[in-house]
KOLKE-340467 format. One line per field, with one value per residue: residue in one letter; z, x, y of N, C-alpha, C in turn; residue number from 1. Coordinates in nm, 4 decimals, padded with zeros to 6 digits. Layout:
<torfis>
code (a, ...)
n.zz (Z, ...)
n.xx (X, ...)
n.yy (Y, ...)
ca.zz (Z, ...)
ca.xx (X, ...)
ca.yy (Y, ...)
c.zz (Z, ...)
c.xx (X, ...)
c.yy (Y, ...)
pos (NUM, ...)
</torfis>
This chain:
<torfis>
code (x, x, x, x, x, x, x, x, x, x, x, x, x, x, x, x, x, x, x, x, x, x, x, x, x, x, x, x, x, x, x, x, x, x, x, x, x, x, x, x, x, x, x, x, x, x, x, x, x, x, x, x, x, x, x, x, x, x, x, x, x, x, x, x, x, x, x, x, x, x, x, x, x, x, x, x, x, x, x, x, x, x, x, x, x, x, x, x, x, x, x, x, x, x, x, x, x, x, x, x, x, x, x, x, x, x, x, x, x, x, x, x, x, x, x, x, x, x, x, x, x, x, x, x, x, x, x, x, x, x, x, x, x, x, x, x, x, x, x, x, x, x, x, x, x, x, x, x, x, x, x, x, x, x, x, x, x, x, x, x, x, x, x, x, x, x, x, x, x, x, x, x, x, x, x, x, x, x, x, x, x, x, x, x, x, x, x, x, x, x, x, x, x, x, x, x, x, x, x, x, x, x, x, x, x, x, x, x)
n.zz (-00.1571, -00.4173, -00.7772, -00.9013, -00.7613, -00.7932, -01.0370, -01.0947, -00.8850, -01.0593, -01.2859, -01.2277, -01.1067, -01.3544, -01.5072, -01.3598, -01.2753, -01.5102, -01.5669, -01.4178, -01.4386, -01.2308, -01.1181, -00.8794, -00.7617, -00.5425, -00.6378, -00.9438, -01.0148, -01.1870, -01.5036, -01.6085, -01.7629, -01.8982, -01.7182, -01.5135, -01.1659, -01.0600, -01.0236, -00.8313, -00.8273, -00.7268, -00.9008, -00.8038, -00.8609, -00.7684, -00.9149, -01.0764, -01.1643, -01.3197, -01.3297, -01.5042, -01.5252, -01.8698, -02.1450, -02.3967, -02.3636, -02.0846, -02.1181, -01.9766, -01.9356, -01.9221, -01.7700, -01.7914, -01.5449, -01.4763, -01.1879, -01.2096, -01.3517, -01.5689, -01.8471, -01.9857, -02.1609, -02.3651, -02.4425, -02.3452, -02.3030, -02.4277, -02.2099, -02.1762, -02.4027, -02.4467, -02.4810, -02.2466, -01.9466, -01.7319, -01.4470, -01.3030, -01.0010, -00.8572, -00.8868, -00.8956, -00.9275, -01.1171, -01.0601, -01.2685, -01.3971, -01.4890, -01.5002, -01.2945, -01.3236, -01.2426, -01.2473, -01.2070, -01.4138, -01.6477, -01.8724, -02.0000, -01.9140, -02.0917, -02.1714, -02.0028, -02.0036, -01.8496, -01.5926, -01.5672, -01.4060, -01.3983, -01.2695, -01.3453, -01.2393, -01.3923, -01.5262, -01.6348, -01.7428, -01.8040, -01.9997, -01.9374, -02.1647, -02.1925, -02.3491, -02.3748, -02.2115, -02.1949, -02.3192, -02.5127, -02.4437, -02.1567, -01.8950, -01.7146, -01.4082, -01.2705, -01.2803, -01.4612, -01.4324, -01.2078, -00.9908, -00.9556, -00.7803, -00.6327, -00.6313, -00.5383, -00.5386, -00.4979, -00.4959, -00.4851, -00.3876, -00.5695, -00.7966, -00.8735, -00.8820, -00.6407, -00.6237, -00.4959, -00.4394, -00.4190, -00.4253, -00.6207, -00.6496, -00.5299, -00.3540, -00.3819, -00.1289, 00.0527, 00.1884, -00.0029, -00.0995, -00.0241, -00.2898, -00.4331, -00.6413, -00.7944, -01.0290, -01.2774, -01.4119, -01.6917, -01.7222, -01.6649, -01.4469, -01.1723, -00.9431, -00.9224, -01.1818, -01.1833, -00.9491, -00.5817, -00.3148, -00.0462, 00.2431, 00.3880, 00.3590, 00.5288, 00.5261, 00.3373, 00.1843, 00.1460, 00.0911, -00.0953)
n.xx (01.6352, 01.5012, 01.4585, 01.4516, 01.6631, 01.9178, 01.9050, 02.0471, 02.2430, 02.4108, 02.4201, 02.6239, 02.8041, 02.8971, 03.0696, 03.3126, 03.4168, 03.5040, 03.6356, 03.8618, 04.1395, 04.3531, 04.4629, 04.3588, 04.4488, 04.6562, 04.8867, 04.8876, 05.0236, 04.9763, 05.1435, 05.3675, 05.6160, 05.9543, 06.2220, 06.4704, 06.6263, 06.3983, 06.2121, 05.9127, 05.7085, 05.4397, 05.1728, 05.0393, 04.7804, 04.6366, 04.7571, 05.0677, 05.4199, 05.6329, 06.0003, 06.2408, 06.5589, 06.6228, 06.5654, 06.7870, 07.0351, 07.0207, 06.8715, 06.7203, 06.4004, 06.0337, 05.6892, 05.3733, 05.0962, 04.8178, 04.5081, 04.3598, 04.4771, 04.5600, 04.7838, 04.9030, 05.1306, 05.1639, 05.3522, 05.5599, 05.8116, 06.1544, 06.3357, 06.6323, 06.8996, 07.1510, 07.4771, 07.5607, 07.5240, 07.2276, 07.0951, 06.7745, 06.6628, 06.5764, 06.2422, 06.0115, 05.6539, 05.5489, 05.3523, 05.2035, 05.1213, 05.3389, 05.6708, 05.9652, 06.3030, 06.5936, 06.9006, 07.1776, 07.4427, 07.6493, 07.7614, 08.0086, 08.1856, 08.3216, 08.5153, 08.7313, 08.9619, 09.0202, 08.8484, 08.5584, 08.3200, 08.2770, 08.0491, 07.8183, 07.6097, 07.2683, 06.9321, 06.6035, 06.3016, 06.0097, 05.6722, 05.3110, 05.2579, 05.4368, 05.6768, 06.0153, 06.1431, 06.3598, 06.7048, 06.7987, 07.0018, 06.9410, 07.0332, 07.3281, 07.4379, 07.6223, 07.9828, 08.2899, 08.5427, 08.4986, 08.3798, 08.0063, 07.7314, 07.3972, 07.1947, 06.9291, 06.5616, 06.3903, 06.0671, 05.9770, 05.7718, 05.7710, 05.7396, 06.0345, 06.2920, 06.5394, 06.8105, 06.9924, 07.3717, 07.6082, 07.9470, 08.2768, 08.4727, 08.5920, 08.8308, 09.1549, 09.1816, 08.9450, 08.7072, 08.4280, 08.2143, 07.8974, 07.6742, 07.4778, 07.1757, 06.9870, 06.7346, 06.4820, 06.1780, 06.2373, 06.4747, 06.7157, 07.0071, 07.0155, 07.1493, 07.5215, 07.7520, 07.8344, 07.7187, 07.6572, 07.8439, 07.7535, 07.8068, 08.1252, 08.1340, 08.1523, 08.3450, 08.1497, 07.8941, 07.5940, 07.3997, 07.2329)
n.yy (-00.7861, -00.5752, -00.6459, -00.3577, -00.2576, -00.4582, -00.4265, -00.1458, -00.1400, -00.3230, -00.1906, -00.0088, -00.1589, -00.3157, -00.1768, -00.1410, -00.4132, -00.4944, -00.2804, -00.3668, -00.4868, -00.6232, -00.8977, -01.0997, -01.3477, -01.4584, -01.6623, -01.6135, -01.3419, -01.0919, -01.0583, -00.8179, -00.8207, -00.8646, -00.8347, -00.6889, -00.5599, -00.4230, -00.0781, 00.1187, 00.3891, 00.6182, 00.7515, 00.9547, 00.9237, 00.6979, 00.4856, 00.3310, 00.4199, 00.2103, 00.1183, -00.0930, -00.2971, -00.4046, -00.6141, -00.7521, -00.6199, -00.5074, -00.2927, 00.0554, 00.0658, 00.1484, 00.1858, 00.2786, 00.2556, 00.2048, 00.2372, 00.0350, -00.1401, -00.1355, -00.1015, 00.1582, 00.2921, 00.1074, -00.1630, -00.0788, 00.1737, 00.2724, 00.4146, 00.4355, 00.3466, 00.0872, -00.0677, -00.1253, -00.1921, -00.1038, 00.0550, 00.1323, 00.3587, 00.5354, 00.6790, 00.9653, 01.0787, 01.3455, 01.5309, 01.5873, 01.3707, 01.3041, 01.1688, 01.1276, 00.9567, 00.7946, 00.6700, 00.3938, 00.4319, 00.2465, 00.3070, 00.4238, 00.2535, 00.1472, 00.2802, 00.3136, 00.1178, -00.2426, -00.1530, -00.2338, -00.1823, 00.1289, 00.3736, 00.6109, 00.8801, 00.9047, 01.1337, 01.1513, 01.2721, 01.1863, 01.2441, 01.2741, 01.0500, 00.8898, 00.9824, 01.1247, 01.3644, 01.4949, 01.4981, 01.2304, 01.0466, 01.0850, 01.2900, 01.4306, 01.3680, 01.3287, 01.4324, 01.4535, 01.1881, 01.0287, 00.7758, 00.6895, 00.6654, 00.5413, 00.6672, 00.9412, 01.0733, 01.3359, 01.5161, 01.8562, 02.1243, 02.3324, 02.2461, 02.1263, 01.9315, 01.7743, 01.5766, 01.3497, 01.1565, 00.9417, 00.9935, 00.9691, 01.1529, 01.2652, 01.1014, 01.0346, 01.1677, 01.1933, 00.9808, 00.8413, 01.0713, 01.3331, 01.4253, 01.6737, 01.7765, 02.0081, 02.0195, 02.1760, 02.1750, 02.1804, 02.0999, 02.2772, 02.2663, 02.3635, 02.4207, 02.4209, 02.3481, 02.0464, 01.9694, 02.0075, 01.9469, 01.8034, 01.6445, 01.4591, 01.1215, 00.8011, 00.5469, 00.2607, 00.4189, 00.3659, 00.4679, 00.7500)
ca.zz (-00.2524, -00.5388, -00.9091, -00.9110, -00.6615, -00.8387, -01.1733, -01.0121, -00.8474, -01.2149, -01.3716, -01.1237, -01.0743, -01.4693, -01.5671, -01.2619, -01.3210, -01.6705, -01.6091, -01.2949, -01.5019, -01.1469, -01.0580, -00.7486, -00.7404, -00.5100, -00.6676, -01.0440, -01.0313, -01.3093, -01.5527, -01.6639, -01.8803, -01.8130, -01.6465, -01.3304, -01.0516, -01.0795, -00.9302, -00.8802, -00.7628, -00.7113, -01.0258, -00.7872, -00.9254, -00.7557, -01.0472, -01.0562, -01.2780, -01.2964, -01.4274, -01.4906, -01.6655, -01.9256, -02.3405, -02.4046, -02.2987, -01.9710, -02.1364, -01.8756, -01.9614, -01.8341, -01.8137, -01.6554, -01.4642, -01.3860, -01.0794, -01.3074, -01.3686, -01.7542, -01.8960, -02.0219, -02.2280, -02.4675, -02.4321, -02.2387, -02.3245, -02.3856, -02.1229, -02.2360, -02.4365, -02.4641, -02.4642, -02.1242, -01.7758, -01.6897, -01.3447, -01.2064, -00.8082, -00.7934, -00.9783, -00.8803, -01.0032, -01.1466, -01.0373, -01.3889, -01.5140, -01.5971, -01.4225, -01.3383, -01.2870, -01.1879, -01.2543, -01.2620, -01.5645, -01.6804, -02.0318, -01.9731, -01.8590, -02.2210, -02.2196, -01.9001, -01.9472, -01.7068, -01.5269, -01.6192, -01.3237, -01.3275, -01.2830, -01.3339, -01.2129, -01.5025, -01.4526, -01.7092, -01.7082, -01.9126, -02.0026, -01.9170, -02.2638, -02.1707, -02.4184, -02.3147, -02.2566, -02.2225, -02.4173, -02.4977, -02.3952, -02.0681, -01.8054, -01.6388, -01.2982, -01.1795, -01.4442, -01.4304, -01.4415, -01.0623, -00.9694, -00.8719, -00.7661, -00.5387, -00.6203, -00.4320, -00.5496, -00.3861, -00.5591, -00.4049, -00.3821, -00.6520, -00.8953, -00.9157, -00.8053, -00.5837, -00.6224, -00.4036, -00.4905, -00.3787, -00.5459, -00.5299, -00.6832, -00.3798, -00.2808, -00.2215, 00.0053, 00.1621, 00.1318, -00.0735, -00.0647, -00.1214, -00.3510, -00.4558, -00.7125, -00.8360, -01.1391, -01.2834, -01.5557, -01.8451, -01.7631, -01.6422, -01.3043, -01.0721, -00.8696, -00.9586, -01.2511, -01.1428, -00.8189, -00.4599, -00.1972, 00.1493, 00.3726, 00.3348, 00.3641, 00.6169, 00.4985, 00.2389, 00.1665, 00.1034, 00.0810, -00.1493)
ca.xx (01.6697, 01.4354, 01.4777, 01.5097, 01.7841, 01.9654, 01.9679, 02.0567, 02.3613, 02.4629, 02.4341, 02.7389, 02.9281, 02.9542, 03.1686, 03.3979, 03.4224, 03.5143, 03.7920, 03.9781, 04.2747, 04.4759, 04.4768, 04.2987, 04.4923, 04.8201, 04.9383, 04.9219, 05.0093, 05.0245, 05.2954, 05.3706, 05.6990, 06.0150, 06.3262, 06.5919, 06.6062, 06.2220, 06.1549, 05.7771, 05.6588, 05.2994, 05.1645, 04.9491, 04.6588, 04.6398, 04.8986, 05.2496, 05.5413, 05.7675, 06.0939, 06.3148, 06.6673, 06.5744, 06.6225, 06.9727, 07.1742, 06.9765, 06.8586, 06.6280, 06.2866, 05.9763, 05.5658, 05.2764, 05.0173, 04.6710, 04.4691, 04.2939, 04.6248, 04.5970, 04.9086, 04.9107, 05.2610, 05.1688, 05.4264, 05.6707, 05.9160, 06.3017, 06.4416, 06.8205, 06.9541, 07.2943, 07.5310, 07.6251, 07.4018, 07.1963, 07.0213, 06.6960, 06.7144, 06.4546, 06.1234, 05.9245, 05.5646, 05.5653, 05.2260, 05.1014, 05.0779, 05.4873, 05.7389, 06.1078, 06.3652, 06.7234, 06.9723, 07.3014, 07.4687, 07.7653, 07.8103, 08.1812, 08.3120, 08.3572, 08.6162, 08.8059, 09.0232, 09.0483, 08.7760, 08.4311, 08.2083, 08.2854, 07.9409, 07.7880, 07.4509, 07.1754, 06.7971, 06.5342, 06.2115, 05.9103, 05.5521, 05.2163, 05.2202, 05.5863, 05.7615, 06.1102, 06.1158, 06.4920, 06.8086, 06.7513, 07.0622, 06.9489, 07.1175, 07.4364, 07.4545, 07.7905, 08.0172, 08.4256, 08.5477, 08.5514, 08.2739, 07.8719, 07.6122, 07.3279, 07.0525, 06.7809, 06.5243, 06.2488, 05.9805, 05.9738, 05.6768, 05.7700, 05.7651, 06.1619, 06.3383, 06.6604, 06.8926, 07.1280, 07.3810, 07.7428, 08.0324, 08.4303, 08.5640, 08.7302, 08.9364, 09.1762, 09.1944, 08.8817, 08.6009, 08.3314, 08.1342, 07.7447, 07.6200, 07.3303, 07.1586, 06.8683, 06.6467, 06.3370, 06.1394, 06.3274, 06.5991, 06.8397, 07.0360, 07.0001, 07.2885, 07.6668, 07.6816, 07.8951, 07.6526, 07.6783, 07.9116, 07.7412, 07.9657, 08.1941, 08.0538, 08.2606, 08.2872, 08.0684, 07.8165, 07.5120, 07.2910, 07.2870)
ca.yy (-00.6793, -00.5924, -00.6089, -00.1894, -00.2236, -00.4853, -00.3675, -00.0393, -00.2151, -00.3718, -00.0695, 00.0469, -00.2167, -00.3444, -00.0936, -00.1479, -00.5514, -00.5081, -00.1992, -00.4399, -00.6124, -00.7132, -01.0486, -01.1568, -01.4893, -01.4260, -01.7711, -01.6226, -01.2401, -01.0335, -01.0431, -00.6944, -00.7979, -00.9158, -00.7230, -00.6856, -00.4324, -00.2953, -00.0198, 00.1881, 00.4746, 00.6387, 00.8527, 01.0521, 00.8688, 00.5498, 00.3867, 00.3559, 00.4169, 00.0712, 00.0649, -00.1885, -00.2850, -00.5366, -00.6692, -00.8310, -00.5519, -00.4491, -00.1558, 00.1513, 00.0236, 00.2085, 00.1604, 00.3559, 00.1061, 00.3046, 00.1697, -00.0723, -00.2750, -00.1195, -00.0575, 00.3141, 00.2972, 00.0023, -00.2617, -00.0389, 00.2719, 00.2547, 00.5260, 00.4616, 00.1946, 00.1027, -00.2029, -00.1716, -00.1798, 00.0749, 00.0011, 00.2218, 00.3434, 00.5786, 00.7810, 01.0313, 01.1736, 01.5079, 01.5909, 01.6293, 01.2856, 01.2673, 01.0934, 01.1872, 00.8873, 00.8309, 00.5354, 00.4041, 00.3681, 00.1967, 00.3577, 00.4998, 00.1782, 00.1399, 00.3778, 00.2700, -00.0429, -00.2593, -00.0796, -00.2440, -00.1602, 00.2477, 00.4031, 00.7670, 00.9298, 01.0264, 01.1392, 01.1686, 01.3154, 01.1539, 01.3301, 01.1291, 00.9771, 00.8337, 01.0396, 01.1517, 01.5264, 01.5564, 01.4550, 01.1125, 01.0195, 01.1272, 01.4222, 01.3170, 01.4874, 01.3083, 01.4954, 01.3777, 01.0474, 00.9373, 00.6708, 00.7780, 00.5845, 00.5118, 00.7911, 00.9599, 01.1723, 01.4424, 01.6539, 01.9835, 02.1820, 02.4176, 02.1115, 02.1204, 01.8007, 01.7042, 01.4913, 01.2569, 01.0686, 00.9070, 01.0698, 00.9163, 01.2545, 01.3363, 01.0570, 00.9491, 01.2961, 01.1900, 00.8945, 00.8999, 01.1807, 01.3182, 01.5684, 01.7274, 01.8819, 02.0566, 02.0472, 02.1986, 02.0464, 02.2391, 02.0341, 02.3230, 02.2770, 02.5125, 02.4733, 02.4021, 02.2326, 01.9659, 01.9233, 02.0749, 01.8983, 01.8031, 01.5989, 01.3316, 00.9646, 00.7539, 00.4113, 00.2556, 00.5365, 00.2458, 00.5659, 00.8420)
c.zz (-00.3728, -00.6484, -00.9529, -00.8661, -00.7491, -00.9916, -01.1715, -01.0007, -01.0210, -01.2440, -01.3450, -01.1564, -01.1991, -01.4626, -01.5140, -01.2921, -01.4538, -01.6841, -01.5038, -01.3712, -01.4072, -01.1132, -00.9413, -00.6920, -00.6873, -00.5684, -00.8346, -01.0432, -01.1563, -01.4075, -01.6626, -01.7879, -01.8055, -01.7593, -01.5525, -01.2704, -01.0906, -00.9773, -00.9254, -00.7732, -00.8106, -00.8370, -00.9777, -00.7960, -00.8972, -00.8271, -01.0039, -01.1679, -01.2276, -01.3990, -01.4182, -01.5944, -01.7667, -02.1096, -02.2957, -02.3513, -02.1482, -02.0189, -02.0266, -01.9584, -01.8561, -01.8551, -01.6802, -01.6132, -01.3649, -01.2536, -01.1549, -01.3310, -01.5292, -01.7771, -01.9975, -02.1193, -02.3521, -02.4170, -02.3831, -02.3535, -02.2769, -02.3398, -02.2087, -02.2680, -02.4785, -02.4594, -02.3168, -02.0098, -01.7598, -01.5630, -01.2604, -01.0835, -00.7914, -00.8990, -00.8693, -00.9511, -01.0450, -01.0850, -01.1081, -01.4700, -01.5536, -01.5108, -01.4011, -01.2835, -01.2697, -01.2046, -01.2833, -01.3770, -01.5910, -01.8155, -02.0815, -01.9415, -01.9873, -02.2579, -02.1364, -01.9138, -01.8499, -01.5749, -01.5325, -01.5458, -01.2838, -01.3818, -01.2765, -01.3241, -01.3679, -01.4738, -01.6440, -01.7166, -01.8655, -01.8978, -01.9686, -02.0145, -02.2741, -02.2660, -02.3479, -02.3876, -02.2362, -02.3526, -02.4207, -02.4505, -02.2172, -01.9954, -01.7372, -01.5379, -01.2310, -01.3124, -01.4137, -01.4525, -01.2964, -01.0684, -00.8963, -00.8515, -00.6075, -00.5569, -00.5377, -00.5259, -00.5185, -00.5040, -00.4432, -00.4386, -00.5120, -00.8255, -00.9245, -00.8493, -00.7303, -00.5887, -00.5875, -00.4460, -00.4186, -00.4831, -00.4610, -00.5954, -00.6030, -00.3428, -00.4146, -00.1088, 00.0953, 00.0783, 00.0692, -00.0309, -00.1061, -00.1502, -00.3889, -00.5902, -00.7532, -00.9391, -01.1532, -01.4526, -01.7033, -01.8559, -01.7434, -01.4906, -01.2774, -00.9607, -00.9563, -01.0529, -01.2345, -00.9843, -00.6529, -00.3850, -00.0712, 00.2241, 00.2710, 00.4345, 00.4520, 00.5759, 00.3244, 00.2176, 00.1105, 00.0882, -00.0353, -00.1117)
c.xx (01.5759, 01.4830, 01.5257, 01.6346, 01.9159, 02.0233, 02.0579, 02.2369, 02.4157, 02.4972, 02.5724, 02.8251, 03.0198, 03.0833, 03.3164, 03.4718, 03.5467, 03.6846, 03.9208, 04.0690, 04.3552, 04.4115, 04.4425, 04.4024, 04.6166, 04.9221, 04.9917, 04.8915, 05.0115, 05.1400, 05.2543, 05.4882, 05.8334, 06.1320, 06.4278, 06.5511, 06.5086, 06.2037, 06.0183, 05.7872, 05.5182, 05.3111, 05.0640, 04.8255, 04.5937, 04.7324, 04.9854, 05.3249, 05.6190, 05.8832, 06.1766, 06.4717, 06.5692, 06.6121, 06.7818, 07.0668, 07.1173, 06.9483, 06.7349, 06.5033, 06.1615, 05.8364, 05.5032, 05.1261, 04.8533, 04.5995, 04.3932, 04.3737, 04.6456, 04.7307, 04.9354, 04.9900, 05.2405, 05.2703, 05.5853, 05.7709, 06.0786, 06.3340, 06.5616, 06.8223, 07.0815, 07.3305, 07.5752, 07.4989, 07.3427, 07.0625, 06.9375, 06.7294, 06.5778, 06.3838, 06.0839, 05.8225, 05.6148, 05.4849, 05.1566, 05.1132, 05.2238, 05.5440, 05.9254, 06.2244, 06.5020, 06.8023, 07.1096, 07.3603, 07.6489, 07.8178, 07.9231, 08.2125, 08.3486, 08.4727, 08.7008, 08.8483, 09.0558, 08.9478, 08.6246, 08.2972, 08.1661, 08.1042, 07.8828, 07.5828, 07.3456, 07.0561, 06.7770, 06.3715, 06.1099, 05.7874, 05.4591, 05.2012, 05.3454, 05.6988, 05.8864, 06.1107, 06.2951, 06.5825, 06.7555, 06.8714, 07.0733, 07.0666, 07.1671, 07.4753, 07.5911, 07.9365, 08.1779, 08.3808, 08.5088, 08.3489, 08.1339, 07.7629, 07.4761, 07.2441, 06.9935, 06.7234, 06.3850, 06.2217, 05.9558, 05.8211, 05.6413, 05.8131, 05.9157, 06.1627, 06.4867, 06.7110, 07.0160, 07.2229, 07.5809, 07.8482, 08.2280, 08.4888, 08.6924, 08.8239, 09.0606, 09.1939, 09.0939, 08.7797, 08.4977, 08.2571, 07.9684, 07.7347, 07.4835, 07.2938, 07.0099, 06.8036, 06.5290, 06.3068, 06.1459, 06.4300, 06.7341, 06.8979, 07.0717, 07.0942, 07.4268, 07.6545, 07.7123, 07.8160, 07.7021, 07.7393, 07.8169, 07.7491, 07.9875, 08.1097, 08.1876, 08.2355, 08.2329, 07.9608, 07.6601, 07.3915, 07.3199, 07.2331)
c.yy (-00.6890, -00.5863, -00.4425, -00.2154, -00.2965, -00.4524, -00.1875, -00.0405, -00.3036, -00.3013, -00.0135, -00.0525, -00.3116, -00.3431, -00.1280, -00.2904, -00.5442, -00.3880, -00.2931, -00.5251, -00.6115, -00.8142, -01.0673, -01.2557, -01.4503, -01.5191, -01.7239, -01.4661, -01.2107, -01.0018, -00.9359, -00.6641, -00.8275, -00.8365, -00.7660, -00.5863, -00.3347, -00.2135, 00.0730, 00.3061, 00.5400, 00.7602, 00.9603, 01.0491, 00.7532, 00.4094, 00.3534, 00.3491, 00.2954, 00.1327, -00.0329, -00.2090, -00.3950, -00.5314, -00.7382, -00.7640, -00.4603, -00.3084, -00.1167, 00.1023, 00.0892, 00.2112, 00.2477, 00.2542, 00.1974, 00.1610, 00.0757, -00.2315, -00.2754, -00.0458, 00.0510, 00.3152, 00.1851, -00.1030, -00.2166, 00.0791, 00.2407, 00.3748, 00.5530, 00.3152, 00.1527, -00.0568, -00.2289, -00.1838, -00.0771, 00.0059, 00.1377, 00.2224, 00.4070, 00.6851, 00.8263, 01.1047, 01.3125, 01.5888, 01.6092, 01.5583, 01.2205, 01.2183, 01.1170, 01.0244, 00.8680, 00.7036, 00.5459, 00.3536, 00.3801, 00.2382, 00.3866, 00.3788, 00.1435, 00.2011, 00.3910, 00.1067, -00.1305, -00.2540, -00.0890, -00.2003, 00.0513, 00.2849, 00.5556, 00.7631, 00.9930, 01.0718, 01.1277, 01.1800, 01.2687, 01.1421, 01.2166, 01.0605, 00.9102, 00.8986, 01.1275, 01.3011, 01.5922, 01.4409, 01.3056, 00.9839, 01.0163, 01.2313, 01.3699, 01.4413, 01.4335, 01.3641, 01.4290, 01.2359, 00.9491, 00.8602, 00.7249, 00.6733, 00.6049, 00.6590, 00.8212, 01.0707, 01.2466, 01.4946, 01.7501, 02.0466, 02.2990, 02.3529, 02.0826, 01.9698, 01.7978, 01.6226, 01.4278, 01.1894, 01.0510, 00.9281, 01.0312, 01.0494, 01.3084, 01.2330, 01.0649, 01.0379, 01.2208, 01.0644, 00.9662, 00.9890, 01.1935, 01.4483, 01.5794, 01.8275, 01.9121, 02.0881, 02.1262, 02.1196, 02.0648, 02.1955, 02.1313, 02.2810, 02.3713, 02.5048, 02.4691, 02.2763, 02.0863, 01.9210, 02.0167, 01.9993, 01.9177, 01.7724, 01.4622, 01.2063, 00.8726, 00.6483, 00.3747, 00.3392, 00.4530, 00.3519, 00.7070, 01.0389)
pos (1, 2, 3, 4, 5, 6, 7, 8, 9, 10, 11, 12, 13, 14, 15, 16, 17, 18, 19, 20, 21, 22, 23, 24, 25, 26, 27, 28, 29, 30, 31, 32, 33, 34, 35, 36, 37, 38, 39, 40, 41, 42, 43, 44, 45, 46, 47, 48, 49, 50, 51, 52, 53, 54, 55, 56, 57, 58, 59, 60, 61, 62, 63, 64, 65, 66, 67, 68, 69, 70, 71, 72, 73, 74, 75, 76, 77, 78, 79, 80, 81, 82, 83, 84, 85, 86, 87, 88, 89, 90, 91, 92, 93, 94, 95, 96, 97, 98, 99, 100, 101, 102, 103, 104, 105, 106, 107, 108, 109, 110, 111, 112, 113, 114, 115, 116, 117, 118, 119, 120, 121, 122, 123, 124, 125, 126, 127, 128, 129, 130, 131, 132, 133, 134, 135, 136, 137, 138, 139, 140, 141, 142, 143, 144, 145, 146, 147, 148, 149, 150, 151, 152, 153, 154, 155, 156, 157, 158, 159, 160, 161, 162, 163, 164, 165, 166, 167, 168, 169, 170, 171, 172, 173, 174, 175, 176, 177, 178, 179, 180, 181, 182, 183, 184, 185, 186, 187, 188, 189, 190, 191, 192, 193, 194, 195, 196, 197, 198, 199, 200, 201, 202, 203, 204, 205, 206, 207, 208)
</torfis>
């Protein structure tokens, strides 16, 4: 290889060297910060959105992670913060940089004696600069008192989103059930506001 070629090849592969902050070493990965139940998904970009519970009271914690392994968000975004649990399930891209996420949250068991584990569905949708573009309390798609958990959520083609999730409203008539609902990225729902019914769950419902 000649001198042209090599400096050539430098010239290129500097830049590259110098932007790679992941860890080669499988022995000493990268520590991104500390947490519980992390979950990621793809930003469309090669990245990923993490979130995690985490601080003293498991507060929604959330960072954007370009293909580089640079950390976009600074030292991480509080989602929701509260005294009680609040545990991610699932994100999805937006397509334009933002990120929409979904978790269960224990916030109401505060207000059930007796009753510390009751859990309700929220989402929350946040721009590529991590800024929270709804309530900051986040959007509570399981509405009543009865118990919700176990998320899912799709991007649709028409950038709206769907959303899954296990719902005890109905018993004791019938086991848990699953509903559904539908967002767009103004934050209205587009079906029933209380969610759509679409069969009953036989059993433990370990899916949403």
């Amino acid at each position: 290889m000649d001198m042209k070629t090599k400096i050539i090849l430098l010239t290129i592969l500097t830049p590259l060297l110098l932007l790679a902050q992941w860890s080669s070493d499988p022995y000493n990965p990268d520590l991104i910060g500390g947490g519980f139940n992390p979950i990621a998904c793809s930003d469309g970009n090669d990245g990923i959105f993490l979130f995690v519970s985490g601080g003293s009271s498991l507060d929604l914690w959330g960072q954007h992670i370009d293909k580089y392994g640079n950390l976009l968000w600074g030292s991480g975004v509080v989602v929701y913060n509260n005294h009680w649990l609040q545990i991610p399930k699932e994100c999805v891209g937006d397509g334009e940089g933002g990120v929409y996420v979904v978790w269960e949250d224990y916030r109401r068991s505060t207000y059930i004696p007796y009753h510390i584990d009751s859990t309700d569905v929220y989402i929350q949708h946040l721009d590529t600069n991590g800024n929270l573009s709804w309530d900051t309390s986040g959007v509570l798609l399981s509405t009543g008192w009865a118990d919700a958990d176990n998320p899912e959520i799709v991007k649709l083609k028409d950038s709206t989103v769907v959303i899954s999730w296990a719902d005890d409203r109905d018993l004791p008539n019938v086991s848990p059930s699953i509903y559904l609902q539908r967002m767009d990225r103004y934050c209205n729902k587009l079906w029933n506001d209380s969610g759509v019914f679409l069969f009953e769950a036989y059993g433990n419902p370990g899916y949403g």
